[in-house]
RODO-51845 format. One record per residue (C-alpha): residue number from 1; residue in one letter; chain; z, y, x. Coordinates in steps of 0.2 Angstrom, whole numbers, plus 5000, padded with zeros to 4 digits. Layout:
   n res chain   up north east
 NUM   A     A    Z     Y    X
...
This chain:
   n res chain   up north east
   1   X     A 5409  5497 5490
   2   X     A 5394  5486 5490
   3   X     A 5390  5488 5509
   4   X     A 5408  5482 5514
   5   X     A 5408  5469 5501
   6   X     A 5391  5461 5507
   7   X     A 5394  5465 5526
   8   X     A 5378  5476 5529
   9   X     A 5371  5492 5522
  10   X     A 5360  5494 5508
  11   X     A 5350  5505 5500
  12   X     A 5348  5510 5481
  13   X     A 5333  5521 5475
  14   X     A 5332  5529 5491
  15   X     A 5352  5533 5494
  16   X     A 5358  5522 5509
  17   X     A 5376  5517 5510
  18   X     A 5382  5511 5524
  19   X     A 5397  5498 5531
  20   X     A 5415  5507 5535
  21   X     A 5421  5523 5533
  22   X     A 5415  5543 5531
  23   X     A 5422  5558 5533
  24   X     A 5418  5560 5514
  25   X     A 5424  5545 5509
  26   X     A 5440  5547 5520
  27   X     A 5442  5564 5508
  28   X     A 5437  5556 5493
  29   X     A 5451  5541 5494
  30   X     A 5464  5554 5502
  31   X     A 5460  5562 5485
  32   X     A 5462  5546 5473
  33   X     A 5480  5544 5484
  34   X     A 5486  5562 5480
  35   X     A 5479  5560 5461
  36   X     A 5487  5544 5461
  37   X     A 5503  5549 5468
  38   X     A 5505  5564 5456
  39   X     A 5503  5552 5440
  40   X     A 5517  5542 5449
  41   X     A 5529  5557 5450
  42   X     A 5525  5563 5432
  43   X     A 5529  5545 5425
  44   X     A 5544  5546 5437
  45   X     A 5552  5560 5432
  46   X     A 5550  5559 5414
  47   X     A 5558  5541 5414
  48   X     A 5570  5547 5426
  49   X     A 5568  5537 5440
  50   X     A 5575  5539 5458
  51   X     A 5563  5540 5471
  52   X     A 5571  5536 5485
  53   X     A 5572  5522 5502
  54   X     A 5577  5510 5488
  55   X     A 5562  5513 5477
  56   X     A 5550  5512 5491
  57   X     A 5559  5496 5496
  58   X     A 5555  5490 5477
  59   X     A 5535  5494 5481
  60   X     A 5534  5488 5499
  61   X     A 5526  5473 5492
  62   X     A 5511  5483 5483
  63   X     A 5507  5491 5500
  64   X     A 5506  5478 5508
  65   X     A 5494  5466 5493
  66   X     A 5481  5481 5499
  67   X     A 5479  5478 5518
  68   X     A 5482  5459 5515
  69   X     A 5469  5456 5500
  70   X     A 5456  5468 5512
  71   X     A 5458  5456 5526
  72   X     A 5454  5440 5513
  73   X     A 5440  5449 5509
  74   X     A 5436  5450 5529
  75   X     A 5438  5434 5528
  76   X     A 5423  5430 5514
  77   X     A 5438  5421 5506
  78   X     A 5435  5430 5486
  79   X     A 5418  5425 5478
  80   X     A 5407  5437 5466
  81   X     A 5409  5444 5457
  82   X     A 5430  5445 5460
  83   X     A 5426  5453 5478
  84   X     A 5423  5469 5472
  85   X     A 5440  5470 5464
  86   X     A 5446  5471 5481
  87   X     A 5438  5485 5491
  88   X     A 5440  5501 5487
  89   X     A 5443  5509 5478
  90   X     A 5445  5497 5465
  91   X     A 5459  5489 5478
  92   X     A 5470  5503 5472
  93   X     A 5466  5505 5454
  94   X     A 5471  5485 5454
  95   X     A 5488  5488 5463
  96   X     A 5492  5505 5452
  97   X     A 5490  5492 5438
  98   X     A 5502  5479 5443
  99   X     A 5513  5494 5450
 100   X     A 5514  5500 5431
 101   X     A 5515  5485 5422
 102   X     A 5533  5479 5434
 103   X     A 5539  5496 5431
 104   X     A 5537  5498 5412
 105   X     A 5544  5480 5411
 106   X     A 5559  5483 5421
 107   X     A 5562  5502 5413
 108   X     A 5563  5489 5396
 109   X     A 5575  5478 5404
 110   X     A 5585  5491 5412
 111   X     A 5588  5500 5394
 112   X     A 5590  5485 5384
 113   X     A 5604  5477 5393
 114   X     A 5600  5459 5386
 115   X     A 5614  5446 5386
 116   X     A 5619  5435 5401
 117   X     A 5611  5419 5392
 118   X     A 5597  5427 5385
 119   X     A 5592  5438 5402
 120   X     A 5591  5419 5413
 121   X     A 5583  5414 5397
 122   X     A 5569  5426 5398
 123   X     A 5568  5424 5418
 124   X     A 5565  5406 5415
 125   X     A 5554  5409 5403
 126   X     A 5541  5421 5412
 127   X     A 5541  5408 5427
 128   X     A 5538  5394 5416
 129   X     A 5522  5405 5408
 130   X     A 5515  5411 5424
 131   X     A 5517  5394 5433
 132   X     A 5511  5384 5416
 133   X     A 5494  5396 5415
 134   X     A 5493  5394 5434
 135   X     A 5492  5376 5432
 136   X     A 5480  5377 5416
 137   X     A 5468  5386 5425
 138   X     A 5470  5374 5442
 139   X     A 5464  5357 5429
 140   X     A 5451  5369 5422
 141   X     A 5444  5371 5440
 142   X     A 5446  5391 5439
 143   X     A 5448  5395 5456
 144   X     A 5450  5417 5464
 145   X     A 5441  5412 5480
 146   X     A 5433  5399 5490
 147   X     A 5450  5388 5494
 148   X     A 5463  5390 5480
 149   X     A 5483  5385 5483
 150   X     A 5489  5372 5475
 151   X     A 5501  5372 5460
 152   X     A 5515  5363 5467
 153   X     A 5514  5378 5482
 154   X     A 5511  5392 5469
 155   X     A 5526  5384 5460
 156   X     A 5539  5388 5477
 157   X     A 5531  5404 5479
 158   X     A 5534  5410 5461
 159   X     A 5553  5405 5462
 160   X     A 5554  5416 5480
 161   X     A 5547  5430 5472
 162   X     A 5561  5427 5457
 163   X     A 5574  5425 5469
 164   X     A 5579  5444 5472
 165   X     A 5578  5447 5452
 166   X     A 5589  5432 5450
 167   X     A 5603  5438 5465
 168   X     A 5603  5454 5458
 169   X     A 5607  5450 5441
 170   X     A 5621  5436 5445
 171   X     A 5630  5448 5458
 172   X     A 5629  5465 5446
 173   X     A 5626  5457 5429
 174   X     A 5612  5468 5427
 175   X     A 5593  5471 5430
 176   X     A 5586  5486 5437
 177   X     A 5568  5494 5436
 178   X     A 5567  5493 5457
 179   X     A 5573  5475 5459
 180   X     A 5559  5468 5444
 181   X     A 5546  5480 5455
 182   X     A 5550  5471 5469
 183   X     A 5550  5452 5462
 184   X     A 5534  5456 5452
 185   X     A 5526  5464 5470
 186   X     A 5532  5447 5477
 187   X     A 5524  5439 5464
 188   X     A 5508  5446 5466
 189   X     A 5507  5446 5487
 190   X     A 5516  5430 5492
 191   X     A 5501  5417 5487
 192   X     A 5491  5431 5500
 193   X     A 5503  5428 5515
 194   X     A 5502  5408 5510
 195   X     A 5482  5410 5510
 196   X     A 5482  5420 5528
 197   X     A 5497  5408 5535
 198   X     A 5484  5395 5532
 199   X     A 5471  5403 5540
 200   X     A 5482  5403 5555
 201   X     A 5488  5390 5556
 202   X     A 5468  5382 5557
 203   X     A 5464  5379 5539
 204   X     A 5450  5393 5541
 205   X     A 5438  5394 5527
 206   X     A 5424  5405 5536
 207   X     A 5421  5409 5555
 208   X     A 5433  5416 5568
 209   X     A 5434  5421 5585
 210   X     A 5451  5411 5586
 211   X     A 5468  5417 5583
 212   X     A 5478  5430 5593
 213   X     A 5496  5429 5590
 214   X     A 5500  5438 5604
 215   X     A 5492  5452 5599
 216   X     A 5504  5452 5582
 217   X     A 5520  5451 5593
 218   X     A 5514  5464 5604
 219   X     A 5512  5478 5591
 220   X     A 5525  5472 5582
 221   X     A 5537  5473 5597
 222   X     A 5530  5489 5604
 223   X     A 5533  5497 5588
 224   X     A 5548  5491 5584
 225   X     A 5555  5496 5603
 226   X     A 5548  5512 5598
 227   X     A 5558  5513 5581
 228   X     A 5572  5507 5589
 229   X     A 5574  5521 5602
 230   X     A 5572  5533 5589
 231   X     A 5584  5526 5578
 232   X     A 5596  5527 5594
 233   X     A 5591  5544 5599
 234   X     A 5597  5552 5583
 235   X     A 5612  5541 5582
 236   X     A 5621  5548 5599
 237   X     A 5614  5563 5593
 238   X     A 5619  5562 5575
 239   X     A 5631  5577 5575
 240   X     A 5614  5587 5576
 241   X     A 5608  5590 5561
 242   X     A 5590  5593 5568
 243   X     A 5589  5576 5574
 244   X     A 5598  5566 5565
 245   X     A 5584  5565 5550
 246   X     A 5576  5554 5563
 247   X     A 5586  5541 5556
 248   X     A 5584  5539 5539
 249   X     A 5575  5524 5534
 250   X     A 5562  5534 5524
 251   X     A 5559  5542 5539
 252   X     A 5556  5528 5551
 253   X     A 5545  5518 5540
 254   X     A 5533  5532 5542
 255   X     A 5534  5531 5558
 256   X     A 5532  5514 5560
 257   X     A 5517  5514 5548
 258   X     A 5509  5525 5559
 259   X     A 5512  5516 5574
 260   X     A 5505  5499 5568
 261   X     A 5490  5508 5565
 262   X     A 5491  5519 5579
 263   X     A 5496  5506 5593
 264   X     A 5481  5491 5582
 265   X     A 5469  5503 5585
 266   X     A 5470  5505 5603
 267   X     A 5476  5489 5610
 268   X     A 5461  5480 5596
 269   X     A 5446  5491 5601
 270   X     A 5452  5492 5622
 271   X     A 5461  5477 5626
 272   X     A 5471  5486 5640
 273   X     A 5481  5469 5643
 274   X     A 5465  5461 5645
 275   X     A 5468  5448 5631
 276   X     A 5451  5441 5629
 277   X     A 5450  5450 5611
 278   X     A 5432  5452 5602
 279   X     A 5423  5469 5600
 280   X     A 5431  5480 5588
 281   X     A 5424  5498 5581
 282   X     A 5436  5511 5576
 283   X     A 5427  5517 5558
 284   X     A 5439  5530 5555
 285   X     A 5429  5548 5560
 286   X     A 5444  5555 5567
 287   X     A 5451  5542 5577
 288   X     A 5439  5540 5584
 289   X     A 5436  5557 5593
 290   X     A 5453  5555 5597
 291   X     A 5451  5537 5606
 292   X     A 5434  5542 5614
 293   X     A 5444  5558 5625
 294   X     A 5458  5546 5630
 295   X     A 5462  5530 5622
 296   X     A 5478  5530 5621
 297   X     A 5479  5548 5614
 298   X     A 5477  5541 5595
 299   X     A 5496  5532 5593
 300   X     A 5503  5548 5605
 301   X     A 5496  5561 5592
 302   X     A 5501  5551 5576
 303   X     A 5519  5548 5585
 304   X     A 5519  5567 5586
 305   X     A 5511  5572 5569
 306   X     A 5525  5561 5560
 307   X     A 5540  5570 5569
 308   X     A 5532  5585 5566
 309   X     A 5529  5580 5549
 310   X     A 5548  5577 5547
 311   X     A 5553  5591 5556
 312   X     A 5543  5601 5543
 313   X     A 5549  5592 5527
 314   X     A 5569  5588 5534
 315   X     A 5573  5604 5545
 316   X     A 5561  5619 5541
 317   X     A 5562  5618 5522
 318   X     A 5575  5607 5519
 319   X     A 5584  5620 5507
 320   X     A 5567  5626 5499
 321   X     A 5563  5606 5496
 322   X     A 5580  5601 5489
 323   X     A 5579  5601 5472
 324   X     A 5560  5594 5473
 325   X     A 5569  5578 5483
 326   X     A 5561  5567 5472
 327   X     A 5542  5574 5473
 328   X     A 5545  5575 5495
 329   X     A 5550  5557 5496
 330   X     A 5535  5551 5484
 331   X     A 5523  5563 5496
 332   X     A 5533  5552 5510
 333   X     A 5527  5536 5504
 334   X     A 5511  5541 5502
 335   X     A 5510  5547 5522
 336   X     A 5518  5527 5524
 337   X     A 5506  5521 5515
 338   X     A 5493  5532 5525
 339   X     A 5498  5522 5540
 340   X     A 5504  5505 5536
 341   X     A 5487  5501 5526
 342   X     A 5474  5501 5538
 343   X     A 5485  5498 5554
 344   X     A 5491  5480 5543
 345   X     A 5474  5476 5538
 346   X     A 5467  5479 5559
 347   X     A 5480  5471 5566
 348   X     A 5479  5453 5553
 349   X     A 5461  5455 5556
 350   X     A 5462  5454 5574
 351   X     A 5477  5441 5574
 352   X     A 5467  5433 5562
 353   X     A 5450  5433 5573
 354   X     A 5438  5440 5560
């Protein structure tokens, strides 16, 4: 954690860590994910919550505030001693906490049922708090990195991220635990995307190899092609029951995690369209073995390895699985997660040119 965090290896009585990834440390955080993921279901179940497309809409956010804060980090955009609350693992633990703290509030609002009057009240009142403190800690000069955003922009952002909370309520007259997940994940990542929109736009905060927006609309488009065709596939072929679990949404998003990271990886660390890129590593043991065979072989076999992986969970055991629904689509996030973290976090850090 300290090597990534000051960019070089170091050394503590004798014990050398070094930048990246192991294939220890890939066990030990594939570890802290299952163990995560296994309290999730736990709390889950016992508060009876669905785990479903819907729910993983609610924490798309969250996976994303990893990737995102690991690339501001690339950027030296945190100071000390906040930078080491984002790498990980202490990334995780920090998003497991804001993960819990949405959920218990909206399991309160879900059960209390509040008033129409009183529920707009309370709205307005946690945006006037978080904007108000926001605002106090700006005149105090407390700043979370070397550039801060401005209250005024913190302000618009805070009412986005309030947005779906307050549409939801107006159009059902109700609040549920998923939509306050989702406003509070908003909450919690959209002053990231202001901070890397900034960064693109040129107000750059450390050194950079320039911007590649090409390389965002080409993953982005090859991937999305790819979903697309699958999605088709399994449409005109709907009737069969084998392949049309290729197009559930829970489904896809695996795959397209997968493929960001899959398709990054190669077009970041080979630049077959000769796009002028910088040199890029792959860190990752694995895929790297994979990559140094035939380049292209790392997106093929994690584009095969999720269909299989469907397969497995969908056809082969779907009537074993059935009345574990709920634990197979929180072990299907988790693979999303696998794929979209560190395929999100290459492919801003190469659009972003750090």
């Amino acid at each position: 954690m300290i090597a990534d965090a000051v960019g070089h290896s170091v050394s503590f009585h004798g014990v050398t860590a070094q930048e990246g990834y192991t294939l220890f440390s890939e066990i030990t955080y594939g570890i802290i994910l299952v163990c995560a993921l296994y309290g999730l279901y736990s709390l889950l179940k016992k508060l009876e919550i669905k785990i479903d497309w819907y729910f993983c809409l609610a924490l798309f956010p969250y996976i994303l505030f990893g990737p995102v804060t690991r690339v501001l980090e690339d950027t030296n955009y945190f100071t000390d001693p906040l930078v080491y609350w984002f790498i990980s693992p202490l990334i995780y633990i920090q998003t497991t906490l804001y993960v819990l703290i949405f959920l218990f509030l909206g399991y309160y609002l879900q059960k209390k049922a509040f008033t129409r009057t009183k529920t707009l009240f309370l709205f307005l009142l946690v945006l006037v708090i978080i904007d108000g403190f926001y605002t106090i800690l700006w005149v105090f000069g407390v700043r979370f990195g070397v550039s801060g955003i401005e209250p005024v922009f913190f302000s618009v952002l805070s009412i986005f991220a309030f947005l779906p909370l307050l549409y939801r309520f107006i159009k059902k007259q109700m609040v549920t635990v998923n939509t306050v997940i989702f406003s509070g994940g908003l909450l919690v990542v959209l002053p990231c995307f202001f901070l890397i929109g900034q960064w693109i736009i040129g107000a750059q905060w450390s050194g950079s190899h320039g911007t590649y927006i090409n390389v965002l609309a080409l993953v982005i488009g090859l991937v999305a092609l790819i979903i697309t065709m699958v999605y088709l596939f399994a449409w005109v072929y709907r009737k069969h029951e084998t392949i049309a679990v290729y197009k559930k949404p829970l489904n896809l998003s695996m795959l397209a995690g997968h493929m960001i990271d899959g398709i990054t990886s190669y077009v970041s660390i080979y630049d077959p369209l000769r796009m002028g890129l910088p040199s890029y590593v792959e860190k990752h043991p694995a895929s790297n073995s994979l990559m140094e065979l035939w380049p292209p072989l790392f997106p093929i076999v994690k584009f095969l390895l999720i269909i299989m992986v469907i397969y497995v969970f969908d056809v082969v055991y779907k009537n074993e699985l059935e009345k574990y629904s709920r634990l197979v689509n929180l072990l299907k996030i988790g693979i999303f997660i696998l794929g979209i973290s560190p395929g999100l976090r290459d492919l801003l850090r190469v659009t972003m040119g750090v």
